[in-house]
Legacy VTK file of the C-alpha trace (Angstrom):
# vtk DataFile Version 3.0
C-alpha trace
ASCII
DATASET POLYDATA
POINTS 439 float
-41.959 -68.435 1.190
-45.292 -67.412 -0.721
-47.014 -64.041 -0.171
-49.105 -64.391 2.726
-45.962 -65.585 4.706
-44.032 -62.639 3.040
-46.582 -60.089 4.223
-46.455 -61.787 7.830
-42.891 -60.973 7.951
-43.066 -57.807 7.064
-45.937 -57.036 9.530
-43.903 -58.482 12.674
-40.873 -56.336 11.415
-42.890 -53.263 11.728
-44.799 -54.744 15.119
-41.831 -57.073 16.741
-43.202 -58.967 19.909
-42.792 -56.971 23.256
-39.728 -58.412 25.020
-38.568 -60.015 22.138
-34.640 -59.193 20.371
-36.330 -58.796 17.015
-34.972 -55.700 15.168
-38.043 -53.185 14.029
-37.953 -51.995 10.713
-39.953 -49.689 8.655
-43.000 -51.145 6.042
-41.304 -50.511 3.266
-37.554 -51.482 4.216
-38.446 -54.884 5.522
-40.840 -55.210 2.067
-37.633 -55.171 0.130
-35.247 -56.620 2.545
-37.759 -59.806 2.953
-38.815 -60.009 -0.787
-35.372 -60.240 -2.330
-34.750 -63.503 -0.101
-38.285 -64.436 -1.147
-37.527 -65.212 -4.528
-41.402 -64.604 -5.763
-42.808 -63.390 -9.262
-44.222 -59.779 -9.720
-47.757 -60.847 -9.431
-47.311 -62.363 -5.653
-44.919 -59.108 -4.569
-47.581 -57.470 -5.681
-50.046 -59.239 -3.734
-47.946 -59.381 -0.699
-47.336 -55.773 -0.299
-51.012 -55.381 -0.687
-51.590 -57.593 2.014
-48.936 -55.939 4.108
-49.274 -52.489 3.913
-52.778 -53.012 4.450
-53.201 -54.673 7.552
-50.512 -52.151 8.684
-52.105 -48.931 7.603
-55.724 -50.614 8.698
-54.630 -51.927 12.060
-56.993 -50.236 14.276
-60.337 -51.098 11.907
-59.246 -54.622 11.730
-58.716 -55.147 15.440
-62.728 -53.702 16.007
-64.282 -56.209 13.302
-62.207 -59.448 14.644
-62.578 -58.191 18.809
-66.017 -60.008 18.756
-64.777 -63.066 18.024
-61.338 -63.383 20.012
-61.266 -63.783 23.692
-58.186 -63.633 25.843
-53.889 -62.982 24.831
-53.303 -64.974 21.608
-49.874 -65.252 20.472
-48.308 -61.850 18.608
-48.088 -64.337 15.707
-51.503 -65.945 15.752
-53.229 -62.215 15.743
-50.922 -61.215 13.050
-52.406 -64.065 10.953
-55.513 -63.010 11.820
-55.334 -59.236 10.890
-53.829 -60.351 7.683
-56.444 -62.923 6.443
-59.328 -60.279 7.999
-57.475 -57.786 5.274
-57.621 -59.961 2.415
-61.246 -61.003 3.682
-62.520 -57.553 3.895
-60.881 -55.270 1.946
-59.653 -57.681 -1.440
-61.773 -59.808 -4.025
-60.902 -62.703 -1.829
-61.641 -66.900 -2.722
-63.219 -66.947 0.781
-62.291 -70.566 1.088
-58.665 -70.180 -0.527
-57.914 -67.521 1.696
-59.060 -69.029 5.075
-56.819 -72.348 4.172
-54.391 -70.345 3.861
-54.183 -68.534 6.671
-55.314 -71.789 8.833
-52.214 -72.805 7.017
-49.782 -70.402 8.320
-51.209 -70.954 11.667
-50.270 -74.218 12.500
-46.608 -73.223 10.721
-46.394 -70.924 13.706
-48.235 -72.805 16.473
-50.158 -75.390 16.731
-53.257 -77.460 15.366
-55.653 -75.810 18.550
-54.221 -72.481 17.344
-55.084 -73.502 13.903
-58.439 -74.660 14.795
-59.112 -71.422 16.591
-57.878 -69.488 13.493
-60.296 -71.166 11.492
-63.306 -70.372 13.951
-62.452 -66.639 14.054
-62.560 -66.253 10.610
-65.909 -68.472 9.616
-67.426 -66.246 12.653
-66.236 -63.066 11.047
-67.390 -64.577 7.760
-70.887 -65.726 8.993
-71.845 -62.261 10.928
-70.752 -60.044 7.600
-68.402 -57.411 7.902
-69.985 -53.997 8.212
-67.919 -50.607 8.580
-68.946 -49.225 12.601
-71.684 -46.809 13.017
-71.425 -43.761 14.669
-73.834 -44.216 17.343
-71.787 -46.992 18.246
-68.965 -44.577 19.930
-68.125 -41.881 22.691
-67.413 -39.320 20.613
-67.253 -38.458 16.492
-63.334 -38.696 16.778
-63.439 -42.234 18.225
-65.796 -43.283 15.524
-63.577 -42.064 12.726
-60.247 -42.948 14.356
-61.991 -46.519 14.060
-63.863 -46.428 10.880
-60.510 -44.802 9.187
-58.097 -46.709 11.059
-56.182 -43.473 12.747
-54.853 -42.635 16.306
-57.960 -40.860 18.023
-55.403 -37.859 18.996
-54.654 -37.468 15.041
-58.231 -37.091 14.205
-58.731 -34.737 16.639
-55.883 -32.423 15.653
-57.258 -32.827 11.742
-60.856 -31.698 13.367
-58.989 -28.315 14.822
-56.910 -27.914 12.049
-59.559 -28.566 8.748
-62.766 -28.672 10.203
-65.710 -29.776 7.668
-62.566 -31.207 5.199
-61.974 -33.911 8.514
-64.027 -36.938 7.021
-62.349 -36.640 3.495
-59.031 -36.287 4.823
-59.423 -39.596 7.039
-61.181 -41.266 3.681
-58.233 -39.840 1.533
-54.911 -41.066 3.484
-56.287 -45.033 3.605
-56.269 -44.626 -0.496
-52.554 -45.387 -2.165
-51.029 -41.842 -2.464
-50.370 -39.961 -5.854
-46.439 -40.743 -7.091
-44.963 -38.276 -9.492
-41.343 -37.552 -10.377
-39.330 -34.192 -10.886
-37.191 -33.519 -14.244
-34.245 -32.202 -14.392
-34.565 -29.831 -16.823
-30.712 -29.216 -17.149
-31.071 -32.710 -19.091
-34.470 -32.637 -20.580
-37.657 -31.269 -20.670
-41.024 -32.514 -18.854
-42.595 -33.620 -22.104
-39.689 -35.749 -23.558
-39.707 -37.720 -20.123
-43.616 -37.977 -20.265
-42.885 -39.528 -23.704
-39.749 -41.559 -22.021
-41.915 -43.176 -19.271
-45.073 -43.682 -21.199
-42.863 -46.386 -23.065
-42.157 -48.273 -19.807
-46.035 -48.168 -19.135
-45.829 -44.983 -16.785
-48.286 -42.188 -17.381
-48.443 -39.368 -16.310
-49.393 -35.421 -16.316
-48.018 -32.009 -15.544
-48.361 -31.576 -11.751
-50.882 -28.162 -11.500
-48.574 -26.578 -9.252
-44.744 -27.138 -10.217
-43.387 -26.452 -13.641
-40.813 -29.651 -13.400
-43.304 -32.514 -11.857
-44.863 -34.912 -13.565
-47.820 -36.947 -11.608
-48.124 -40.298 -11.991
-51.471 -41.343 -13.165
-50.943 -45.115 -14.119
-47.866 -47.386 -13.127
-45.005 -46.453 -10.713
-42.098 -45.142 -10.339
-39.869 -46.546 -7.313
-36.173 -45.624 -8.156
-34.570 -42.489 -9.975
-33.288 -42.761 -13.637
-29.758 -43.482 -12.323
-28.432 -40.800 -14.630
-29.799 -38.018 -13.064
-32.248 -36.982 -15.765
-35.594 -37.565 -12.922
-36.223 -38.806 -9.839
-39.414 -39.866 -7.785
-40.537 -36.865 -5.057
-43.817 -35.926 -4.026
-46.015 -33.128 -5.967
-46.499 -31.929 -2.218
-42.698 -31.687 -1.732
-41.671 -30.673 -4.827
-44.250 -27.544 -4.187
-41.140 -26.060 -1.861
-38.841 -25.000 -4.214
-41.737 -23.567 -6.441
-42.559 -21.140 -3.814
-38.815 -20.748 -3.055
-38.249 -19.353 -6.494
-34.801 -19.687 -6.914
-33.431 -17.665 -10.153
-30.288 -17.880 -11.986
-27.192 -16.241 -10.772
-28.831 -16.230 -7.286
-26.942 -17.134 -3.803
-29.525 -20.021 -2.605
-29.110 -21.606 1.241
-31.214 -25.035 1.367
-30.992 -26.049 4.946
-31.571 -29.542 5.973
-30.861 -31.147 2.630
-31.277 -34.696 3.874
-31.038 -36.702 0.371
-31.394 -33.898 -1.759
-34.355 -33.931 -3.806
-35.446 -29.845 -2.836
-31.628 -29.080 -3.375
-31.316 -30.979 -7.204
-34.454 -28.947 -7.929
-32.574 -25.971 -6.980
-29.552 -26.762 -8.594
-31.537 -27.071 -11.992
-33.252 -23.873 -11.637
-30.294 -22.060 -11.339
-29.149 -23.588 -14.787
-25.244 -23.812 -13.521
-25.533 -19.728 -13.217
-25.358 -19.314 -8.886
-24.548 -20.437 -6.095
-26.079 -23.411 -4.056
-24.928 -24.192 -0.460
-26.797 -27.169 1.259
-26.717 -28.282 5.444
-27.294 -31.787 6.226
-25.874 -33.433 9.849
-26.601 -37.286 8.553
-23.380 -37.779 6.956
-24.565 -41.136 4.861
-27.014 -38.619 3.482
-24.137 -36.103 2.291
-22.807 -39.042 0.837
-26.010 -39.633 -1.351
-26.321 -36.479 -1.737
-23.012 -35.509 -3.139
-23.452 -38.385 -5.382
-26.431 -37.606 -6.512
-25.239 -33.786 -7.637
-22.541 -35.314 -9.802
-25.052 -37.489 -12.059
-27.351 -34.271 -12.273
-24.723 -31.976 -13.545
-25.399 -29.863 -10.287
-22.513 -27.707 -8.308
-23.107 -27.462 -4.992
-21.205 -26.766 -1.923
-22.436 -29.243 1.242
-21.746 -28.401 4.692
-21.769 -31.437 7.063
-23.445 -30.153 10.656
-26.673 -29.412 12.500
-28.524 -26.377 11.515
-29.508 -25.309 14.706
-26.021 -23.937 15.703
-24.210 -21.398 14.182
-22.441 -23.552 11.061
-21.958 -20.356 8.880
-19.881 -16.684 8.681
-22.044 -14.681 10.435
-21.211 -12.535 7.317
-22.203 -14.989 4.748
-25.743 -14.297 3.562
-28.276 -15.579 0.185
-31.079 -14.402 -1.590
-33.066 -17.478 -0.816
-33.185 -19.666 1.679
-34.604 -23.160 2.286
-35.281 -24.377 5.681
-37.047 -28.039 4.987
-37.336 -28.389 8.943
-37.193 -31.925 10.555
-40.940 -32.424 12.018
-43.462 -35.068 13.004
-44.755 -36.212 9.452
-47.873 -36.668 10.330
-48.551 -34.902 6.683
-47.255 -38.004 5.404
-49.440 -40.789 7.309
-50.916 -41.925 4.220
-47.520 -42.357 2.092
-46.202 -44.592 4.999
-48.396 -47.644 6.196
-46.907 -47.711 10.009
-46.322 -43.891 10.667
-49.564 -43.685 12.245
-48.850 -46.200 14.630
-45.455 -45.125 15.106
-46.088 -41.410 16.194
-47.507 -39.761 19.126
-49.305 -36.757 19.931
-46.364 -34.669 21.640
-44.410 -34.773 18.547
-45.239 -32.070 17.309
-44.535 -29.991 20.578
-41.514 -31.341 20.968
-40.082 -30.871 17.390
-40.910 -27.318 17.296
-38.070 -26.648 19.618
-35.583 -28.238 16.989
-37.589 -25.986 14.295
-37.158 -22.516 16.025
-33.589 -22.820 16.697
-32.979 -23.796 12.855
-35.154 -21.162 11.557
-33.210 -18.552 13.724
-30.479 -19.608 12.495
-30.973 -19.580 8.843
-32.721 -16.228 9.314
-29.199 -14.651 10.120
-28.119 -15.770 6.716
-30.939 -14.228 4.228
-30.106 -10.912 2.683
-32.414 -7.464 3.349
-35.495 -8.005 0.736
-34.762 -12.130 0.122
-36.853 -14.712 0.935
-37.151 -17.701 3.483
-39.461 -20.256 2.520
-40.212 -23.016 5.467
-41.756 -26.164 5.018
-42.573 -29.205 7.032
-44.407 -32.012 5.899
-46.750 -31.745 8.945
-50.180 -30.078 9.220
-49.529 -29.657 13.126
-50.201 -25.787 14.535
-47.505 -26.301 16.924
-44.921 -27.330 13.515
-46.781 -24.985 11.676
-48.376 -21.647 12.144
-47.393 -21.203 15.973
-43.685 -21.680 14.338
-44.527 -19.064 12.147
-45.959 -16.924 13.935
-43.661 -16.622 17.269
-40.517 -15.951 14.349
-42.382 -13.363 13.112
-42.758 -11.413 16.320
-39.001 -12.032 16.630
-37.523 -11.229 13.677
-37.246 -8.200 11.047
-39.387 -10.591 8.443
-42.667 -10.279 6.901
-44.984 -12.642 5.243
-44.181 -12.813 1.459
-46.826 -13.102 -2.019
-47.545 -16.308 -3.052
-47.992 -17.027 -6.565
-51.551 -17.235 -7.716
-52.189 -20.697 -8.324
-51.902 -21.941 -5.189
-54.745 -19.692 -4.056
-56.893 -22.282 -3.402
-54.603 -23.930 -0.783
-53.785 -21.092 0.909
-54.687 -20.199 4.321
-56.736 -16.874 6.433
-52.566 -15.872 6.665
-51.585 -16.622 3.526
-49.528 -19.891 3.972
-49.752 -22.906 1.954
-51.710 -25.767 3.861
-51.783 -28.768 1.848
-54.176 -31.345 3.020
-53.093 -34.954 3.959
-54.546 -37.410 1.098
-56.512 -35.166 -0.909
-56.460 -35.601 -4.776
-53.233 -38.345 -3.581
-51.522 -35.671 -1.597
-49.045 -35.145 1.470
-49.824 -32.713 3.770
-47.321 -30.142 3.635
-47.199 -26.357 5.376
-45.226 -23.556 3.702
-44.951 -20.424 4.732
-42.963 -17.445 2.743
-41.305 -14.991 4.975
-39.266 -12.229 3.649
-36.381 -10.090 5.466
-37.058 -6.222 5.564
-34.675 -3.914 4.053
LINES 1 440
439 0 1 2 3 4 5 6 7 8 9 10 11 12 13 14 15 16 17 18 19 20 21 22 23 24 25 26 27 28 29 30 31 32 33 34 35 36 37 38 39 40 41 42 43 44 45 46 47 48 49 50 51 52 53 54 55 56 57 58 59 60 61 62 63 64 65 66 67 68 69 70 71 72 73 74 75 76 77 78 79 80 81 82 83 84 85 86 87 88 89 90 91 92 93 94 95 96 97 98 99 100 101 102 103 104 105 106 107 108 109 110 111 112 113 114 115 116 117 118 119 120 121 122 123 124 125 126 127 128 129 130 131 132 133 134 135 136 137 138 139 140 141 142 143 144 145 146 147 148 149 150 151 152 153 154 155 156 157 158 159 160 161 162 163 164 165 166 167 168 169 170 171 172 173 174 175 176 177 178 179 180 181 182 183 184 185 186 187 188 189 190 191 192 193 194 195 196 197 198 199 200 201 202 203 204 205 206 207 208 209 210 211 212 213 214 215 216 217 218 219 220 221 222 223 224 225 226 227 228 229 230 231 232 233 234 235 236 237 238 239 240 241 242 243 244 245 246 247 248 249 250 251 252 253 254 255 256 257 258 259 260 261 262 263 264 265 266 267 268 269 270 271 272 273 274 275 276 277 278 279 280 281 282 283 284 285 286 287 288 289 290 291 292 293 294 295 296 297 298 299 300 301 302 303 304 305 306 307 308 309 310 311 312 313 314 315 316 317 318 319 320 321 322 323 324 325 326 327 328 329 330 331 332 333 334 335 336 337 338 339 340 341 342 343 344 345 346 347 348 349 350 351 352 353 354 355 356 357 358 359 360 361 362 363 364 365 366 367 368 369 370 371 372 373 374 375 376 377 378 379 380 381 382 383 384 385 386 387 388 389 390 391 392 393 394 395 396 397 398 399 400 401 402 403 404 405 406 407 408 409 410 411 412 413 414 415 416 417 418 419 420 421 422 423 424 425 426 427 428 429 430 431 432 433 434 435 436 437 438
């Protein structure tokens, strides 16, 4: 298997035939599922993840530049090979000729010489009339245009538009860029700047993340897996921005509610420097596992209840300083982390999911002490995930909007939550809002 016939895999994982028995997996999980039988060097995984998450995360552009040129059904296949080669064609410093053998290639390996043939033609067409990005007189309306030019479900542009208004066009630019990695230290185990030094020697480097004390940003390199002893582990600036705002202090009571694999609740851990108390909700028991695991290499003590948030899992007399709620929502924050999410989600997410979020936020509510602090976050820029969450606990509950610290002034909103836009400076979107409990 060489790279083009990796990436094809991996794009039919993500996209399996209608009707067909194939199992669908995500981008990145059929990446390294189908490059560990693959066998190939660095250079072509490289090149074939490239190639993959491209055409993925660019399916929508791709489909208006080769539409011209392809009449009638083709085989799921056949267009697959097409996207792919218009990819490499487009959007890498291709050998024209290399890549179109190729990919006429790979064509007859899945169909037949005719298919072949009309591989070839597509591509020489697409070749001879010169790519060009769409024009905006082109299209209905200004979301159409940039759901096309930026490869993005109309509806998503649309809710950007309400949501960031002149921002819009740099958002949609930002998320088709590769997103900003960074890892959190565990400063139990060492400081920032001795791991700085640590994975400058492996060819990593990085800075200190602007915005949380134990981050590092990756500026050159990556980082895929954690240290394996605990000392760091790879999490989102954006993410890792939660726990800043949380606060937690040592000798506090901290409640971190959805836990999932437990990169907010390690932070936590670390910040109460083994002086506390740390209690952490997850349902997914596989992710208690990890997460359990996970504690013990950091030198973290933690108590992990196994059970859905949104019902009534704790004393009713059992209450914390600070509390976490990292609420399950719609990730459409995340689009540009994840090549297939935007394909994958749909506009009545959001609605939906807020039902889930309001009954987990009531409950954890219960549990926060007169004067402490809630701090929820979603990795969604949705107003129905977001500030209608927000807002409609607020008129519910004895809580109050809380101070956030001064340096993240400039993403805070005409309330005074955090809004993080999607892909800017490398980016999630994220939404955080600090409520605290009147005395």
């Amino acid at each position: 298997m060489n790279a083009r016939e990796l990436a094809l895999a991996v794009v039919r994982d993500v996209f399996p035939a209608v009707g067909s028995h194939a199992v669908e997996r995500a981008a990145q999980a059929s990446f390294d599922y189908r490059a560990r039988r693959a066998g190939l060097g660095e250079r072509d995984r490289a090149f074939a993840a490239e190639l993959a998450y491209g055409a993925i995360k660019l399916r929508r552009a791709l489909d208006w530049q080769l539409d011209p040129f392809v009449s009638g059904t083709l085989p799921p296949a056949i267009h697959e090979i097409l996207r792919l080669a218009a990819y490499e064609l487009i959007y890498t410093r291709a050998d024209v000729h290399a890549t179109v053998f190729e990919f006429v290639n790979l064509a007859k390996r899945w169909g037949h010489r005719g298919l072949a043939n009309l591989v070839n033609a597509v591509l020489r067409s697409l070749l001879r009339a010169g790519p060009a990005p769409p024009q905006r007189e082109s299209f209905r309306s200004d979301d159409d245009y940039l759901g096309t030019r930026y490869s993005l479900p109309t509806w998503l542009v649309r809710q950007w538009r309400q949501v960031f208004g002149e921002l819009l066009e740099a958002i949609c630019a930002a998320v088709d860029e590769p997103p900003s990695g960074a890892v959190v230290v565990n400063t139990l185990k060492g400081s920032p700047a001795q791991t700085a030094l640590a994975l400058g020697a492996r060819g990593v480097e990085t800075r200190p993340s602007s915005y949380v004390a134990e981050a590092l940003v990756v500026e050159r390199g990556s980082v895929w897996q954690a240290s394996g002893d605990g000392l760091w582990w790879p999490q989102s600036e954006s993410s890792a921005m939660a726990v800043e705002l949380l606060g937690p202090q040592p000798g506090e009571r901290i409640l971190d509610v959805c836990s999932g694999r437990g990169n907010k609740a390690l932070q936590i851990g670390m910040r109460l420097a083994q002086q506390g108390t740390l209690c952490c909700i997850e349902r997914d028991a596989r992710k208690v596992t990890t997460l359990s695991r996970r504690f013990a290499e950091a030198g973290v003590a933690a108590a992990v209840v196994t059970g859905d948030a949104a019902t009534g899992l704790l004393s009713p007399d059992e209450h914390f300083d600070r509390v976490l709620v990292d609420a399950p929502c719609s990730g459409v924050g995340v689009v540009g982390r994840h090549p297939e999410a935007r394909w994958k989600k749909a506009a009545t997410d959001g609605e939906r999911l807020a039902l889930t979020q309001r009954a987990i936020l009531e409950q954890a509510a219960r549990h926060v002490y007169p004067g402490g602090a809630l701090i929820y976050a979603v990795c969604s820029t949705d107003p129905r995930e977001t500030v209608e969450v927000i807002d409609w606990f607020l008129a519910r509950r004895n809580f109050e909007r809380g101070l956030i610290p001064a340096g993240y002034a400039r993403l805070l909103t005409r309330d005074g939550d955090v809004l993080v836009p999607p892909g800017i400076e490398g980016r999630d979107g994220f939404y955080f809002a600090r409520v605290e409990r009147r005395a």
